[in-house]
N, C-alpha and C positions, 0 to 999 in steps of 0.2 A: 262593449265599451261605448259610451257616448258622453257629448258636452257636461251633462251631469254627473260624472266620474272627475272631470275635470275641476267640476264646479265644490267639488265634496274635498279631494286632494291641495284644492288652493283655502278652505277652510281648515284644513292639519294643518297646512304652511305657517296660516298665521297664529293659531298657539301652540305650536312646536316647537321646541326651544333644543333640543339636541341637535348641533351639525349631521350626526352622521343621518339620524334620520330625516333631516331634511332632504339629504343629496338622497335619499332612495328616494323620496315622494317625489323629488324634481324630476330624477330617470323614470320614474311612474310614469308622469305626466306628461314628458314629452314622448313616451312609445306611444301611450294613448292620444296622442294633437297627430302623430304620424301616421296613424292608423286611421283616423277620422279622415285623413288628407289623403288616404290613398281608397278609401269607401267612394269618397266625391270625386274623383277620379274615373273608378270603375261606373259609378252612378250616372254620370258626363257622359264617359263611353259609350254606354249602353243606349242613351237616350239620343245619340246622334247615331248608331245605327239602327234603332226604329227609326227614325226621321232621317233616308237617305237623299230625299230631295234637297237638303241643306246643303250638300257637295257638290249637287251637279253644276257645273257652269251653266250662266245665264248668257244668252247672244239676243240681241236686241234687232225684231225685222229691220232692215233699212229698203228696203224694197216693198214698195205696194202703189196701185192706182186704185180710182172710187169712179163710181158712176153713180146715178141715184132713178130714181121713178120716185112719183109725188110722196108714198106713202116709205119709205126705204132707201136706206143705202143700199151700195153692193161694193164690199172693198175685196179687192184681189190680192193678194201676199205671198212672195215668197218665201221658199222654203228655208230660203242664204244657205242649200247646202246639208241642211241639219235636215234633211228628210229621211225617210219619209214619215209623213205624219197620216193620221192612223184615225180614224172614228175614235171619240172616247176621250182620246189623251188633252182634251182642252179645260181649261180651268178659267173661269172667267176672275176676273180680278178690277174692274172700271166700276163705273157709276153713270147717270144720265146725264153725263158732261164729256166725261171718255171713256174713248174704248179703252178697252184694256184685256188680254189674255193671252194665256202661260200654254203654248203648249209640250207638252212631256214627249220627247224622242229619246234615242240609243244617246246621242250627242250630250246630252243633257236641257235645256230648256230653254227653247225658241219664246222669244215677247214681243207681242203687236202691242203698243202704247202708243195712242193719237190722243194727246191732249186738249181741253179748252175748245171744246167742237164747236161751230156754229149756233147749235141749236139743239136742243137734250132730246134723247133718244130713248128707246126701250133695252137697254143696256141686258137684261134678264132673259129676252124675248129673241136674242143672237139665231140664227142657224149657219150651219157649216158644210160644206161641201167639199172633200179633201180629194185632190186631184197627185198627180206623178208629179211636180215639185211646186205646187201651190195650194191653196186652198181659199177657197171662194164666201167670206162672212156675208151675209143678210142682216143687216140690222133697220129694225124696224125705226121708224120716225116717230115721238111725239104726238107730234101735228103734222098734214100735209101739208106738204109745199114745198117751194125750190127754194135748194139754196141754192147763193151767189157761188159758198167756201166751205169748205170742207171743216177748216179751223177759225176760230177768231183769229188769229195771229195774221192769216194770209187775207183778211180783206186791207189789211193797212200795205202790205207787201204789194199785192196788186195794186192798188191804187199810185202809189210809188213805179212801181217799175214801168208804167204805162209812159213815166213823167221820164225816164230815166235812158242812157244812150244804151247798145247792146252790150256795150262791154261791163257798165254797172248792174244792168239786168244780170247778165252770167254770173257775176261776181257776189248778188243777193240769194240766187237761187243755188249756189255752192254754199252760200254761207246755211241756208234753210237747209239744206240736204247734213249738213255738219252738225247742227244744231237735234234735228233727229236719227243720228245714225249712230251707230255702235262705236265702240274705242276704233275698232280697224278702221273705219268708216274715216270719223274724225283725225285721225294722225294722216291718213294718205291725203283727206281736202285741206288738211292745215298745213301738207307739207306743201302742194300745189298753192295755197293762196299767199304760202311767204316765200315761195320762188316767184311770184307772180309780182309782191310788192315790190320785191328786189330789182324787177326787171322796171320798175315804176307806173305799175298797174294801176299800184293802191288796192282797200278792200273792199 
């Protein structure tokens, strides 16, 4: 059975002219639209379990420092838990603006995403070093040279907070840590920073 069964059935319809054979064509035609509806169904089925990474949950790092040498970063990340991670299971997913990469645990799938980076990188040219709950990226530079920041976002941030008292410094750098951290992440600093306005913090 297919659309074209349908397509041949709604042509009887219209120069048919006895009721009773109309109502078979019509219970024709709707076993066949039922049948077709449950083919894309099983078709659906099938194709999301080939593709079982669509289920896994996604946890997004909130944890990581950088260092650099002229020619390289060096970003450290944790594991947030979802370890261990393993040779092999990394999937790059960035471009020479950000990093970006997936890696594949039992958990389901750990994401390092540092957007809008200072300065464009060798995003292709990554190396990994997986340790007992971190794992250590290499990513080569562009062009040598020092950066100020790690991200564009943070040269305006610092410059700011330089200007700014200790308690608004704390209060930017919760907001930055909330800004890149996972759902869990963001609910526990958003529940701190509106107990904090209550108490007449501000944010």
């Amino acid at each position: 059975m297919s659309a074209e069964d349908i397509k041949e059935i709604d042509r009887l319809l219209a120069d048919v002219t006895s009721d009773r054979v109309k109502a078979v064509l019509q219970r024709e035609k709707a076993t066949i639209e039922k049948e077709l509806e449950a083919a894309k169904a099983r078709e659906a089925k099938a194709k999301e379990a080939e593709d079982p990474e669509k289920k896994l949950p996604v946890k997004l790092i909130s944890t990581y420092s950088w260092e650099q040498k002229p020619g390289e970063l060096k970003i450290r990340a944790s594991d947030n838990g979802w370890g261990p991670l393993v040779e092999g299971c990394q999937t790059l997913t960035g471009d020479r603006d950000n990093i970006g990469v997936d890696f594949k645990t039992e958990k389901g799938i750990l994401r390092l995403e540092i957007k809008h980076l200072e300065k464009p990188v060798k995003h292709s040219e990554m190396t990994f070093r997986f340790k007992k709950d971190y794992v250590l990226i290499t990513v080569p530079k562009e062009t040598e040279g020092t950066w100020m920041n790690l991200k564009e976002s943070d040269i305006g941030r610092r410059a700011k907070d330089k200007d700014d008292d200790p308690q608004r410094a704390l209060m930017n750098m919760m907001k930055n840590m909330y800004e890149d951290g996972d759902e869990e992440m963001k609910r526990t600093i958003g529940k701190a920073m509106a107990e904090s306005a209550a108490k007449g913090g501000g944010f």
